[in-house]
C-alpha positions in Angstrom: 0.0 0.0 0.0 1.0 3.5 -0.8 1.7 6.1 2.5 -1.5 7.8 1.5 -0.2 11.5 2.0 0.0 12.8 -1.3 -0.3 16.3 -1.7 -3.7 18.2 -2.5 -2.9 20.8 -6.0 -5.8 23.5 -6.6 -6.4 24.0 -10.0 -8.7 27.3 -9.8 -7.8 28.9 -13.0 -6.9 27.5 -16.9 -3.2 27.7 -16.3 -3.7 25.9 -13.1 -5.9 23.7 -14.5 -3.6 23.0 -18.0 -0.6 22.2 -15.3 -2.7 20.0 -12.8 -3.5 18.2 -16.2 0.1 17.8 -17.2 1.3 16.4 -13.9 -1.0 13.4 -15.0 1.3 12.0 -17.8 3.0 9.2 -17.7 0.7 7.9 -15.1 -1.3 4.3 -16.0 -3.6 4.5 -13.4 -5.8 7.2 -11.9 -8.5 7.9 -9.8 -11.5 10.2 -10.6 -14.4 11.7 -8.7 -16.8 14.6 -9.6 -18.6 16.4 -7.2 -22.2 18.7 -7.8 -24.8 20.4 -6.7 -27.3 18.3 -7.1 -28.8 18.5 -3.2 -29.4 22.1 -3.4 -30.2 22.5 -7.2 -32.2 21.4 -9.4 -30.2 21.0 -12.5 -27.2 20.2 -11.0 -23.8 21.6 -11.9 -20.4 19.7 -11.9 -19.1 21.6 -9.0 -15.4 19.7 -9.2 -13.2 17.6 -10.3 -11.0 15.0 -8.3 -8.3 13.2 -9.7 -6.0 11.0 -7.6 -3.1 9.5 -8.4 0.0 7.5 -6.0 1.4 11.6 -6.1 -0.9 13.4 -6.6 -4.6 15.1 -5.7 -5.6 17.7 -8.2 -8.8 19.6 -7.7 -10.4 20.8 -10.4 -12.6 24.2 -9.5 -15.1 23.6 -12.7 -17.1 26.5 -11.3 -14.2 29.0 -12.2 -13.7 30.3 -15.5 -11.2 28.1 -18.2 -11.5 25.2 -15.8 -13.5 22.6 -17.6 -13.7 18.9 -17.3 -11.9 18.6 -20.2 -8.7 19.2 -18.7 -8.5 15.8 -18.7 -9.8 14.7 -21.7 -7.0 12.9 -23.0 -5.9 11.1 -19.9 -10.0 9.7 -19.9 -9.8 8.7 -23.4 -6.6 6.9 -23.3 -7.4 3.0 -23.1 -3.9 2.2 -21.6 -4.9 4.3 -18.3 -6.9 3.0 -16.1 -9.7 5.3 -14.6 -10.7 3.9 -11.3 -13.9 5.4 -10.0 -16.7 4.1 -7.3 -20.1 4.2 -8.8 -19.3 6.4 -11.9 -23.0 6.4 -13.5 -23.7 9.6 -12.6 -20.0 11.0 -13.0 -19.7 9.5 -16.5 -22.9 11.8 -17.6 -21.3 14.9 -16.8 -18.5 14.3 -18.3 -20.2 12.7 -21.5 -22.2 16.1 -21.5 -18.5 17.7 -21.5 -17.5 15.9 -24.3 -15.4 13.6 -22.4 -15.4 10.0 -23.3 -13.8 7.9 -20.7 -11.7 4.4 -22.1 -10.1 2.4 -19.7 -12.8 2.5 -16.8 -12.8 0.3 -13.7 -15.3 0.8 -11.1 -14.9 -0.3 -7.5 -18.5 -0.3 -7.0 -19.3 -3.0 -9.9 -16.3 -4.6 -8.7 -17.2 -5.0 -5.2 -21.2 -5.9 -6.4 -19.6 -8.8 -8.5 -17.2 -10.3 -5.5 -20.3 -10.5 -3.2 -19.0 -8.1 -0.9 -21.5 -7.0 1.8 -20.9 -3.5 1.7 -20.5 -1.5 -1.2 -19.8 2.3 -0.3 -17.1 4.2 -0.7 -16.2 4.4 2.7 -16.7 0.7 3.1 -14.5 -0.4 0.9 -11.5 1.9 1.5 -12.1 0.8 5.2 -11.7 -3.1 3.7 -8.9 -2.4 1.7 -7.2 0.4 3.2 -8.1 0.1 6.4 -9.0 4.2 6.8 -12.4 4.9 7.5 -13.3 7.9 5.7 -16.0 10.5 6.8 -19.5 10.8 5.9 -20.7 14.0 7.2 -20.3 16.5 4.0 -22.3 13.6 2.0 -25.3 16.4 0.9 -22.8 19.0 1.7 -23.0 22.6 -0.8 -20.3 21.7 -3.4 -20.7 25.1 -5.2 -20.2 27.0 -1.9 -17.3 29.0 -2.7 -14.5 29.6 -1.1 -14.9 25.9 -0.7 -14.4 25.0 3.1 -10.9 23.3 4.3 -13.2 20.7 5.6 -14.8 20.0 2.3 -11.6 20.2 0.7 -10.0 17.7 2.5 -13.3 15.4 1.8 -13.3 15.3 -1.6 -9.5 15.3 -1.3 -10.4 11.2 0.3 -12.5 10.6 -2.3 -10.0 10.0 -4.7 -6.6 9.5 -2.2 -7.3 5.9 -1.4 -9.3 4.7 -4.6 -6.1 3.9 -6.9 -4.8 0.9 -4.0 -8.8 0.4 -3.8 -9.0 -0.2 -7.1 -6.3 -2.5 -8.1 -7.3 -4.3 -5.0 -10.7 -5.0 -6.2 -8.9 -5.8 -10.0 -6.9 -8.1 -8.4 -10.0 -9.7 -6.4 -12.0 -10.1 -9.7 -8.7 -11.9 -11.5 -8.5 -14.1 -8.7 -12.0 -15.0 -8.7 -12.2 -14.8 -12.7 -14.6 -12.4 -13.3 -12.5 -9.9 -14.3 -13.4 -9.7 -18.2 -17.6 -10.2 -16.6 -16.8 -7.0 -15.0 -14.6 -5.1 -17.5 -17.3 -5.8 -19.7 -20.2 -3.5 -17.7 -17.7 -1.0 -17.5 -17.3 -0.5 -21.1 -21.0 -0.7 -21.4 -21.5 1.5 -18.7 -19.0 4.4 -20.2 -20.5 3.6 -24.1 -24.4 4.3 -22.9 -23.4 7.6 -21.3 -20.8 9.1 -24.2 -24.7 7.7 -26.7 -26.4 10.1 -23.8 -24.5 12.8 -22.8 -27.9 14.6 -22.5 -29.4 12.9 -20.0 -26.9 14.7 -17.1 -28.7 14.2 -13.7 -31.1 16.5 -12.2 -30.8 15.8 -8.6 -29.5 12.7 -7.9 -26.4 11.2 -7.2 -25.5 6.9 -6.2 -24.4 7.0 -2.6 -20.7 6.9 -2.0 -20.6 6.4 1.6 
């Protein structure tokens, strides 16, 4: 397991955001979360982006002029990175409506559903895996509150800080157990159906991650 202290990188404007982006390369696995508004609006806006790696935590501010989910465009469509995310159907709609198609996707939360494991949040699993137990009080939490708490920062920092050792983990579960093509087959299904949609975005709600 990785020390789990990798440093947290703001992106709040396009240069930030262009050099947050950068820092990604060369990197074959990453972790991505989105965050909205979708409690306390109702057409929700992507409110931020989280990308993890073993490094790094960048935080994209998508609220801020220039900084766009697209940032990471090519990083998503590249097949030879994996994406790990936890639950991504929602997460893959807003960043189909982006124009971002997403190659390479493994989700924890299919993964876990196919092992049989008996809990299937977020904060479950990185507790199985990682042995952390991660928060759950900023769940329905104001994303688009701006300037964005240290307290939320450091939450939706977690949801992405742990999910790279989560998520080859819950690979390595599936090889073991040969499923592993059963469940990289929803995945690609899963990220196809939203790139055919990218205009059904959610309104209000969002898959439990906790």
């Amino acid at each position: 397991m990785p020390p789990f202290s990798q440093p947290i990188t703001d992106a709040h404007t396009a240069g930030e955001s262009a050099e947050a982006a950068r820092r990604l390369e060369g990197h074959v696995e990453i972790a991505v979360d989105l965050e909205a508004d979708s409690m306390h609006a109702f057409r929700a806006r992507l409110c931020y982006l989280q990308v993890g790696t073993d490094d790094d935590i960048l935080l994209f501010d998508t609220l801020a002029p220039g900084v766009h989910a697209g940032a990471i465009a090519a990083a998503c469509a590249d097949p030879a990175v994996t994406k790990f995310f936890h639950a991504a159907g929602n997460d893959l709609q807003y960043l189909a409506e982006a124009g971002v198609r997403v190659s390479g996707l493994f989700d924890t939360y299919v993964a876990a559903t196919w092992l049989g494991w008996p809990r299937l949040g977020l904060a479950d699993v990185v507790e199985q895996i990682a042995g952390v137990r991660l928060g759950k009080e900023h769940q329905q939490a104001d994303f688009a509150e701006r300037p964005l708490p240290p307290a939320l920062r450091r939450y939706i920092a977690d949801d992405v800080r742990y999910l790279c050792a989560v998520g080859r983990a819950a690979r390595d579960a599936c090889r073991s157990a040969d499923i592993l093509d059963e469940v990289e087959l929803q995945c690609r299904r899963m990220a196809d159906e939203a790139l055919a949609r990218p205009e059904t975005a959610p309104l209000n709600v969002k898959l439990p991650n906790g």
